[in-house]
KEKE-3310 file (N, C-alpha, C; in steps of 0.2 Angstrom, whole numbers, plus 5000, padded with zeros to 4 digits):
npx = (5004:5002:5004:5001:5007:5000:5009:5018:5030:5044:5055:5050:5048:5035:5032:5045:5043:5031:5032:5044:5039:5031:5037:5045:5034:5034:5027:5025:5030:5025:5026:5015:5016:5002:5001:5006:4999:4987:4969:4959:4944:4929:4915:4916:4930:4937:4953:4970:4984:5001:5018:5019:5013:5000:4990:4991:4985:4987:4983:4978:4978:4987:4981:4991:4988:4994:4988:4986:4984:4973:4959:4963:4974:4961:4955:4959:4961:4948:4947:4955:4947:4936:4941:4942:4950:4958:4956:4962:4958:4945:4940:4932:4929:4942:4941:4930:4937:4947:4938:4939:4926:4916:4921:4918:4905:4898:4904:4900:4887:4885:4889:4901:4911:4919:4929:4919:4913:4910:4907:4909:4905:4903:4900:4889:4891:4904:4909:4897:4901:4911:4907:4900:4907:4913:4918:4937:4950:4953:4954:4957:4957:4962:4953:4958:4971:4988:4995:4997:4997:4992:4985:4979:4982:4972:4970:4963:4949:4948:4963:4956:4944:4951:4962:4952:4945:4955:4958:4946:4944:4955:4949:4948:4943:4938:4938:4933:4939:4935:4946:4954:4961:4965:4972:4984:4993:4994:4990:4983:4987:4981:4982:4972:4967:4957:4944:4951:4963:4979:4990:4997:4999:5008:5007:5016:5018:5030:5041:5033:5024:5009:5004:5004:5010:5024:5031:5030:5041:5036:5035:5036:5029:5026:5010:4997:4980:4963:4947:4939:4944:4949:4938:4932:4940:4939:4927:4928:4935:4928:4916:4920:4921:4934:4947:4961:4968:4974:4970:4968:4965:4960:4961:4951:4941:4927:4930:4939:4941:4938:4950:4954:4954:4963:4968:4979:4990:5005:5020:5032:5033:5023:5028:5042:5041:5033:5037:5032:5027:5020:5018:5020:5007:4998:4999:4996:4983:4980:4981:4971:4961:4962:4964:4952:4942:4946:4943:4929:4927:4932:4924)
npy = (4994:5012:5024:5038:5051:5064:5078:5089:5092:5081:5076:5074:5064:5055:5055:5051:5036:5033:5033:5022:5011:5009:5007:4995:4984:4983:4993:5009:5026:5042:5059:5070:5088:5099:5111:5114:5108:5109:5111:5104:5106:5097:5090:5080:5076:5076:5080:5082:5094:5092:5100:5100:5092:5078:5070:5054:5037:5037:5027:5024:5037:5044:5057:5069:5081:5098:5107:5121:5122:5117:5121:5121:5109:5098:5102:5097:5086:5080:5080:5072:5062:5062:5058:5046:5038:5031:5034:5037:5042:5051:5068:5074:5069:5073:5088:5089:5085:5092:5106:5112:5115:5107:5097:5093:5094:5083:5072:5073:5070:5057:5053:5051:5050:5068:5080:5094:5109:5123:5136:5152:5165:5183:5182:5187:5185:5183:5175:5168:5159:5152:5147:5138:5126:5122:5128:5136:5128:5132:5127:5137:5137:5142:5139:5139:5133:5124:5108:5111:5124:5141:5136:5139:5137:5143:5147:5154:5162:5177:5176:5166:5176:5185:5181:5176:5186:5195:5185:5187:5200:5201:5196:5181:5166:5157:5142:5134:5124:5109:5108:5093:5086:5075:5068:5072:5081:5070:5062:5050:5043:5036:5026:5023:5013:5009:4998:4997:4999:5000:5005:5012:5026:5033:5052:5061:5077:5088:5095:5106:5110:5109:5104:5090:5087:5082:5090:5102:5097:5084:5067:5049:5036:5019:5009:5001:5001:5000:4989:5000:5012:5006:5004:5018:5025:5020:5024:5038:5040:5035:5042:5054:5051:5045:5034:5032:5039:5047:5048:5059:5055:5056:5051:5049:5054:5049:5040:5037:5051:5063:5070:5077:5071:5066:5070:5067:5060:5062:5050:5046:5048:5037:5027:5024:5025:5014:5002:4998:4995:5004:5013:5003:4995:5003:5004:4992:4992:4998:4991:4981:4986:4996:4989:4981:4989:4993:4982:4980:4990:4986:4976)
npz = (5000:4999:5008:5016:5027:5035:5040:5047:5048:5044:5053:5064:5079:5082:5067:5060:5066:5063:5050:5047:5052:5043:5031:5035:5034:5022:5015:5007:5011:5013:5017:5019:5018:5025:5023:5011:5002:4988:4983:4971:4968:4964:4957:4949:4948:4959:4965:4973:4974:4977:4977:4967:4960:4955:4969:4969:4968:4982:4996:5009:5023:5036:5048:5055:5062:5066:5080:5078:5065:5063:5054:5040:5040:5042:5032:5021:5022:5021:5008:5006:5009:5000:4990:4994:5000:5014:5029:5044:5055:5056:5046:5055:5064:5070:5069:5079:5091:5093:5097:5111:5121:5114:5112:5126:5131:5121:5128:5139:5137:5132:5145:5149:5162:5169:5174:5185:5174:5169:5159:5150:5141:5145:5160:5172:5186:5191:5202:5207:5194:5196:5208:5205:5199:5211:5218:5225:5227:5207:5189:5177:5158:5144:5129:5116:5119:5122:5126:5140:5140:5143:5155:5168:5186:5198:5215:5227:5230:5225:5218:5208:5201:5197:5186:5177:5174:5168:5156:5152:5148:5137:5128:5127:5122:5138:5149:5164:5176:5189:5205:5204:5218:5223:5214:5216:5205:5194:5179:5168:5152:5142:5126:5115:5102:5089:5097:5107:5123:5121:5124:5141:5152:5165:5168:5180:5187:5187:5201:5211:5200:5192:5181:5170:5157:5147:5141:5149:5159:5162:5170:5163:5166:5166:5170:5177:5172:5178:5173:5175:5171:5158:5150:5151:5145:5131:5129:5129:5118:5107:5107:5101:5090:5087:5080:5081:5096:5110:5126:5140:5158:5174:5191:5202:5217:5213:5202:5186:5177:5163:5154:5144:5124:5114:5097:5089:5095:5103:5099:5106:5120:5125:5119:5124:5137:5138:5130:5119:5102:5096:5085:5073:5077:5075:5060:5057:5060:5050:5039:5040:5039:5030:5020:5020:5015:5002:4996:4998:4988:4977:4973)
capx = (5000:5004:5000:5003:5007:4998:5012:5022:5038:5047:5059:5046:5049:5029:5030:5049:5042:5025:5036:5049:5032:5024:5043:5045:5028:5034:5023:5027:5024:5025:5026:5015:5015:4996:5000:5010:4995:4981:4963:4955:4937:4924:4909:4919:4937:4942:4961:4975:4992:5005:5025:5017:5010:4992:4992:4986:4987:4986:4978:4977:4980:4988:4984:4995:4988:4995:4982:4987:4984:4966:4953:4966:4972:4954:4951:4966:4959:4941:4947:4955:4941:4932:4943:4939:4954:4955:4959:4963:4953:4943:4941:4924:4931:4947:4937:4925:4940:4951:4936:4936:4919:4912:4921:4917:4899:4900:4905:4894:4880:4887:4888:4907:4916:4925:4925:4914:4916:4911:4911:4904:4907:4905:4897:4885:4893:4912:4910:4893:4902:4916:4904:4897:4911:4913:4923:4942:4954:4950:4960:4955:4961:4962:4950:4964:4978:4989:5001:4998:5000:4986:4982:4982:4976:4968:4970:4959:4944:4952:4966:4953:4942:4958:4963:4944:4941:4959:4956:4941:4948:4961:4943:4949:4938:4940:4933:4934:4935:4935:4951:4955:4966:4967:4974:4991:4998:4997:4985:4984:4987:4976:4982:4965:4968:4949:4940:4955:4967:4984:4995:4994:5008:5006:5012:5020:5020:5035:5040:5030:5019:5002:5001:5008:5014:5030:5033:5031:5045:5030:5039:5031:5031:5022:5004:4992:4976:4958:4945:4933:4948:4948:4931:4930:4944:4937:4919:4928:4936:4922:4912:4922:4922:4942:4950:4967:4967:4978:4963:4971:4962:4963:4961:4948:4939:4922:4930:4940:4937:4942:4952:4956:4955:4968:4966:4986:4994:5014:5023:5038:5030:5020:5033:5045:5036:5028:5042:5028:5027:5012:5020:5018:5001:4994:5002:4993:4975:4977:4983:4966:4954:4962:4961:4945:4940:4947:4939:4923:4927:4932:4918)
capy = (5000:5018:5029:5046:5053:5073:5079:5097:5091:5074:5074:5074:5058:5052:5056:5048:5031:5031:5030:5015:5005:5006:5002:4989:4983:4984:5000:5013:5030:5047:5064:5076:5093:5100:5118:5115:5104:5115:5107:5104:5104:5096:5086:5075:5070:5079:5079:5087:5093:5094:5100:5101:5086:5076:5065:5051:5031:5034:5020:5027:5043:5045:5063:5072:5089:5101:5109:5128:5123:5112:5122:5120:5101:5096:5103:5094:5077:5080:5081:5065:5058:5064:5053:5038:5038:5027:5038:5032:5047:5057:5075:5079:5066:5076:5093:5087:5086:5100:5111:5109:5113:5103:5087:5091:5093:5076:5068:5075:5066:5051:5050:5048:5055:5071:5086:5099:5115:5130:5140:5160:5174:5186:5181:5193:5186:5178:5173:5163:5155:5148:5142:5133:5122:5118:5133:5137:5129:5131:5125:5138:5135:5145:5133:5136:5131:5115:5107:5114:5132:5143:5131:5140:5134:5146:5142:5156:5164:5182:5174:5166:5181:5191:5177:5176:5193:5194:5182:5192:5207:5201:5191:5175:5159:5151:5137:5133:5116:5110:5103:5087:5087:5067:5066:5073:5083:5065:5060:5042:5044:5030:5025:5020:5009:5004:4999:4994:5003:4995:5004:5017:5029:5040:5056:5066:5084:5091:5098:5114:5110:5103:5101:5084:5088:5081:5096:5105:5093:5082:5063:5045:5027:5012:5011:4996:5003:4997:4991:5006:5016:5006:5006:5026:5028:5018:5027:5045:5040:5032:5047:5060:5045:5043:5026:5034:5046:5048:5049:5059:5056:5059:5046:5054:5048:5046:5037:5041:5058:5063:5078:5078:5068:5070:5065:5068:5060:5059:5041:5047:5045:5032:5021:5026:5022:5006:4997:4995:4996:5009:5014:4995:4992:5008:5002:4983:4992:5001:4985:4976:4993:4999:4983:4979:4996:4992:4976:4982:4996:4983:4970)
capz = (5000:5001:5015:5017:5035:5035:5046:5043:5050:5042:5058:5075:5081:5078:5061:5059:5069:5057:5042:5047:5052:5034:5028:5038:5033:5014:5012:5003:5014:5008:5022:5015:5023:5023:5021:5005:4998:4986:4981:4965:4971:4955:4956:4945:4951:4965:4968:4978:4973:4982:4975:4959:4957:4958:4973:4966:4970:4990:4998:5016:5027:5043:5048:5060:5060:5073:5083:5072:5057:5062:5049:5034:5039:5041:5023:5017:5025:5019:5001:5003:5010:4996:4985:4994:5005:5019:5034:5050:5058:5051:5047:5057:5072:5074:5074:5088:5098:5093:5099:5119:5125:5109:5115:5135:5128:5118:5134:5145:5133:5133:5153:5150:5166:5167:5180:5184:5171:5168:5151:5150:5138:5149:5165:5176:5190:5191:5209:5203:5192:5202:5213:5199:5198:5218:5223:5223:5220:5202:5184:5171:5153:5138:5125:5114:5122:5120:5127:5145:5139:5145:5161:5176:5194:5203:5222:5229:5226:5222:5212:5201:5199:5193:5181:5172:5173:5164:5150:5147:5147:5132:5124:5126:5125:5142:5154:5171:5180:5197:5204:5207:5222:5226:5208:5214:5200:5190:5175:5165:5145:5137:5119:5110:5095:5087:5101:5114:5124:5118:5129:5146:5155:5170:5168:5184:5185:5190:5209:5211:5191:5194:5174:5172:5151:5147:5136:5152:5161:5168:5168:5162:5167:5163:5171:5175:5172:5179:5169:5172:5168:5151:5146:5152:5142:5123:5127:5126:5109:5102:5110:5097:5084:5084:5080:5084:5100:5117:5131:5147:5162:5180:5194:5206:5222:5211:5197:5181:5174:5156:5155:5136:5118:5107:5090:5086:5100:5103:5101:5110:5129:5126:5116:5127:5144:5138:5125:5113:5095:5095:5078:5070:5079:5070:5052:5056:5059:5043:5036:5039:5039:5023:5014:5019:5011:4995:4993:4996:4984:4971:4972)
cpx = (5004:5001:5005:5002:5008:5003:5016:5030:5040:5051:5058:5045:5042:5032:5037:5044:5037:5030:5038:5042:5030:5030:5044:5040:5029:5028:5027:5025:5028:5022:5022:5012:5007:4994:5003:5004:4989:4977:4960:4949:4932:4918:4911:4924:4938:4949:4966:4980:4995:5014:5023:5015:5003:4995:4990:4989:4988:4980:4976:4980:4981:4989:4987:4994:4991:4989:4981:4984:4977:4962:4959:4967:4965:4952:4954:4964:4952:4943:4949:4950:4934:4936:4945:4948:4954:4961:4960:4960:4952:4944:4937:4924:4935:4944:4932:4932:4946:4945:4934:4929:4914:4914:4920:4912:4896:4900:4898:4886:4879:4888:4895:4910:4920:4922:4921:4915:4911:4913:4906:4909:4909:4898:4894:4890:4899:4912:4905:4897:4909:4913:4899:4901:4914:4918:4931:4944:4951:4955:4956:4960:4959:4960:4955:4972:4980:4995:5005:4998:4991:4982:4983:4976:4978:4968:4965:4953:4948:4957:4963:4948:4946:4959:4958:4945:4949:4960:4954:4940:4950:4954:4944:4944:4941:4936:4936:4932:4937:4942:4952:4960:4968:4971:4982:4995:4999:4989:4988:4984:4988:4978:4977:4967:4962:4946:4945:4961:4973:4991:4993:5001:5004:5012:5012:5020:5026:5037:5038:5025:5015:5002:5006:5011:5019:5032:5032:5035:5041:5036:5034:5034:5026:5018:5000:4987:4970:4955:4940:4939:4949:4944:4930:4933:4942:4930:4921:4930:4931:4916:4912:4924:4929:4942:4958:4967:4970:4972:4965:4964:4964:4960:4956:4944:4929:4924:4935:4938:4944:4944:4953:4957:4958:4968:4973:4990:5000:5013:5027:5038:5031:5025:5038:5046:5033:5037:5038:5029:5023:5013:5016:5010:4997:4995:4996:4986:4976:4977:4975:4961:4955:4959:4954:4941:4940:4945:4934:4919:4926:4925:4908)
cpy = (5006:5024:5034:5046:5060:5074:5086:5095:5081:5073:5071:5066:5054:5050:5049:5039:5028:5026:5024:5012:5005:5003:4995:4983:4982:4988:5004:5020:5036:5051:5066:5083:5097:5106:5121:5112:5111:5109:5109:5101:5105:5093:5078:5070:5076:5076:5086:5087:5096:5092:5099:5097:5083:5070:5059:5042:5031:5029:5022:5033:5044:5053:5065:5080:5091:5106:5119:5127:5117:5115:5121:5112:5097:5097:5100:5086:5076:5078:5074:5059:5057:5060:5047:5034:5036:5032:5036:5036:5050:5063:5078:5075:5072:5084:5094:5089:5090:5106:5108:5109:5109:5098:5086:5087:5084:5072:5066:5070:5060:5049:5049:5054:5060:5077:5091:5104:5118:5133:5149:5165:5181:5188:5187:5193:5179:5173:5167:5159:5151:5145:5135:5128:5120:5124:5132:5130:5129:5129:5130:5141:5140:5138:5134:5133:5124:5115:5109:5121:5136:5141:5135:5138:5142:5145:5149:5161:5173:5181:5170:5171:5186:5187:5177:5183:5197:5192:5185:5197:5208:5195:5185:5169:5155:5146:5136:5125:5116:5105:5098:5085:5079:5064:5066:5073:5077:5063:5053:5046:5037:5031:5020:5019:5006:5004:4996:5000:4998:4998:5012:5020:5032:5044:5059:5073:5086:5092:5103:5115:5106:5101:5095:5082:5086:5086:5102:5103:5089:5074:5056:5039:5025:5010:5004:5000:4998:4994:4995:5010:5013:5006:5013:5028:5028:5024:5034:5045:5039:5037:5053:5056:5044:5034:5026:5039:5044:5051:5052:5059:5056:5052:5050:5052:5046:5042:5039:5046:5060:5072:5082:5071:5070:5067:5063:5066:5059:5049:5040:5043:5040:5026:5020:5021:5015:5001:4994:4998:4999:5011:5008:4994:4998:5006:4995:4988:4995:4995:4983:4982:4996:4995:4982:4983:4995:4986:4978:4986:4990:4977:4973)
cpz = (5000:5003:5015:5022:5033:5043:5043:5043:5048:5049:5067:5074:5079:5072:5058:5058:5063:5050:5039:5046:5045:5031:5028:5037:5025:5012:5007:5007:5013:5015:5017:5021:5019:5018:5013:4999:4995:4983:4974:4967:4966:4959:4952:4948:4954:4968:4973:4975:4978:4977:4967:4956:4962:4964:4970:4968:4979:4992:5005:5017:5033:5046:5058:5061:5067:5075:5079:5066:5056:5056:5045:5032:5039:5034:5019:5016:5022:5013:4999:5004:5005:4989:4986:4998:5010:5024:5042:5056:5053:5052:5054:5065:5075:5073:5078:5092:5099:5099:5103:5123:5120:5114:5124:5135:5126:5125:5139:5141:5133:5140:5153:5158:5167:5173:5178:5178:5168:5162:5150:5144:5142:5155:5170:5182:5193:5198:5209:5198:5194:5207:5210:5200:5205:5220:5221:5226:5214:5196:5179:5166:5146:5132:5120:5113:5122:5124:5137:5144:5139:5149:5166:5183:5199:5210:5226:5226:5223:5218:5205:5199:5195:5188:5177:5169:5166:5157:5145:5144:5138:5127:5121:5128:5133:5146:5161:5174:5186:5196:5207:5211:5225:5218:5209:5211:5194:5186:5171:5156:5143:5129:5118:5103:5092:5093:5109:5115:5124:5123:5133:5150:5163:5169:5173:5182:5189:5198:5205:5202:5195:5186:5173:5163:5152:5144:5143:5158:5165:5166:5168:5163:5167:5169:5171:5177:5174:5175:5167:5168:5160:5148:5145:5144:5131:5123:5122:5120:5105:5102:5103:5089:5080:5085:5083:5091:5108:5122:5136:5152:5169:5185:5202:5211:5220:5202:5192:5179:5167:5157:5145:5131:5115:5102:5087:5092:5101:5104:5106:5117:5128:5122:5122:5135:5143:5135:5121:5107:5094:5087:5072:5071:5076:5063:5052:5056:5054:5038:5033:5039:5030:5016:5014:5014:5002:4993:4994:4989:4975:4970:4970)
residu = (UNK:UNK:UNK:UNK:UNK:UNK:UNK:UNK:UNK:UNK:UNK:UNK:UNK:UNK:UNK:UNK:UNK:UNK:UNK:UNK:UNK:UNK:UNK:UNK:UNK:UNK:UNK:UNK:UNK:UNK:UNK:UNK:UNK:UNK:UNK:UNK:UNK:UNK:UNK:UNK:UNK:UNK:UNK:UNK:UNK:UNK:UNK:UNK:UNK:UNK:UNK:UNK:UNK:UNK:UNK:UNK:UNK:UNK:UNK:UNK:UNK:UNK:UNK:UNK:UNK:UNK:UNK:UNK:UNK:UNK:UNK:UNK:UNK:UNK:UNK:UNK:UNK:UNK:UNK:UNK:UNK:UNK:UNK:UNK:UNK:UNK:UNK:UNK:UNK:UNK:UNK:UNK:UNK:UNK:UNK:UNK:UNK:UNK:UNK:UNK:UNK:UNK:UNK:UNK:UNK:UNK:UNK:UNK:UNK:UNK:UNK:UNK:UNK:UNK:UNK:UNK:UNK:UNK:UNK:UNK:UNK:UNK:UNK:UNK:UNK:UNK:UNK:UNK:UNK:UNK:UNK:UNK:UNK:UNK:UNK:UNK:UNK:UNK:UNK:UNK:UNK:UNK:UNK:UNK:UNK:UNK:UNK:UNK:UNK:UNK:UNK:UNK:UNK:UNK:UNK:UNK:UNK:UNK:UNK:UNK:UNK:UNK:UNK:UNK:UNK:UNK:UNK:UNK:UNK:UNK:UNK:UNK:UNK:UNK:UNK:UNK:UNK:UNK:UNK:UNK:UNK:UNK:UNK:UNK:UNK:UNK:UNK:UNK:UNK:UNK:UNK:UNK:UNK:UNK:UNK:UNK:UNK:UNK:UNK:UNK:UNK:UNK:UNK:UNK:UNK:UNK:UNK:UNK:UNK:UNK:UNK:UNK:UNK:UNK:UNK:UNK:UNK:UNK:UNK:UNK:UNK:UNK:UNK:UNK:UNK:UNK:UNK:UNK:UNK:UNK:UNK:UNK:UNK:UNK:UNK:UNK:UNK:UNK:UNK:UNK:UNK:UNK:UNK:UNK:UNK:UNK:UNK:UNK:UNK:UNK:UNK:UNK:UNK:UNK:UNK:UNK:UNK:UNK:UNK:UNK:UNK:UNK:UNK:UNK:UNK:UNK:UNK:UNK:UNK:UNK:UNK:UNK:UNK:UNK:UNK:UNK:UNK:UNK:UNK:UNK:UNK:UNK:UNK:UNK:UNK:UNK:UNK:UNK:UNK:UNK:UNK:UNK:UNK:UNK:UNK:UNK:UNK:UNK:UNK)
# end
């Protein structure tokens, strides 16, 4: 086969790992960066070029959008999808869960577990809604923020009133959750593969960091997870209708609670931390999802 991996960068360790596995696999796999690709949008044949040529002969798609560049990778990923591209997520999955109150939302409907929270434009009464959420301490996050980056904990009530009121000031989307203080700075990172979780870390927050990011020096080891913790953890995918997605959840004295789905998860960590092939086991499910596609297609 030959599988394109939508990534910008050839060199980030994901993207490298993806590649070997379909080599390895006697694939054929081909980077393509999103932002360079432009659309031929017909009724007839819809194509992509990219580097100044038609894409043509992909058999599958592994997209890697970064979270900047979601509305243009998603139109990137729709067009292949629109040529019959077997996609290992889709477009309309990975912006469900790009957009954070969509996929809390989603949740919340499904009954999937996750904290209290809080979302206002510009609330009548800031103190009312911080009480909405159980009081201080509070976690509020800038809806566009990744990575840990625009996460601050709030630990009194006049330090999260000055924070909100802050936000709002500068008309930034935000949300407010209740903090989970039996978690101990530490969250579980569920790799959901189809409808199993194939491998699990705990990450650490730093001394003196509650956000438990590795990109924010948080540190990870190998995790045996419950099985609510791995039912919670396939619902929330299955919830934003990913087949690939890194699940973070918090370990709380009423249960797992989902904090985020990521539809672009790193391999690094979780390769790392486990000693698994997460690479390889994503390549096998395209294996049998992609073929099967194409037989369908041919008969």
């Amino acid at each position: 086969m030959k599988i394109g991996i939508l990534s910008q960068n050839a060199n980030l360790y994901s993207t490298r790992r993806l590649r070997e596995a379909c080599e390895q696999r006697g694939h054929e796999a081909m980077v393509i960066n999103a932002l360079r690709c432009y659309m031929n949008i017909n009724s007839v044949q819809p194509s992509i070029h990219f580097e100044g040529h038609d894409l043509v002969g992909i058999d599958a798609i592994i997209p890697r959008i970064g979270a900047d560049i979601t509305f243009y990778g998603c139109s990137v990923l729709r067009q292949f999808e629109m040529m019959n591209v077997f996609s290992i997520n889709q477009s309309i999955a990975i912006s469900r869960s790009r957009d954070k109150l969509r996929s809390l939302q989603l949740l919340s409907r499904k009954g999937v577990g996750m904290p209290i929270t809080g979302f206002a434009s510009k609330p009548d009464d800031v103190k009312d809604l911080i009480k909405m959420v159980g009081g201080t301490p509070v976690v509020i996050k800038l809806l566009e923020g990744t990575q840990g980056i625009g996460v601050v904990l709030a630990e009194t009530q006049k330090a999260a009133e000055s924070v909100i009121e802050a936000f709002m000031g500068l008309k930034a989307n935000i949300m407010i959750q209740e903090y989970i203080a039996e978690a101990g700075g530490a969250d579980i990172r569920c790799f959901v593969l189809g409808d199993k979780v194939i491998a699990s870390m705990k990450r650490q927050a730093a001394e003196g960091e509650f956000r438990s990011n590795l990109h924010r020096g948080g540190s990870a080891s190998l995790v045996r997870i419950t099985p609510e913790e791995r039912r919670t953890a396939v619902a929330a995918a299955k919830a934003m209708g990913l087949n690939v997605a890194g699940v973070d959840l918090l370990r709380s004295n009423r249960g797992p609670l989902i904090m985020e789905v990521n539809s672009s998860p790193g391999l690094e960590g979780i390769e790392h931390a486990t000693g698994k092939d997460i690479a390889g086991m994503i390549i096998e499910y395209i294996e049998k999802h992609a073929g099967k596609k194409r037989r369908h297609q041919q008969q």
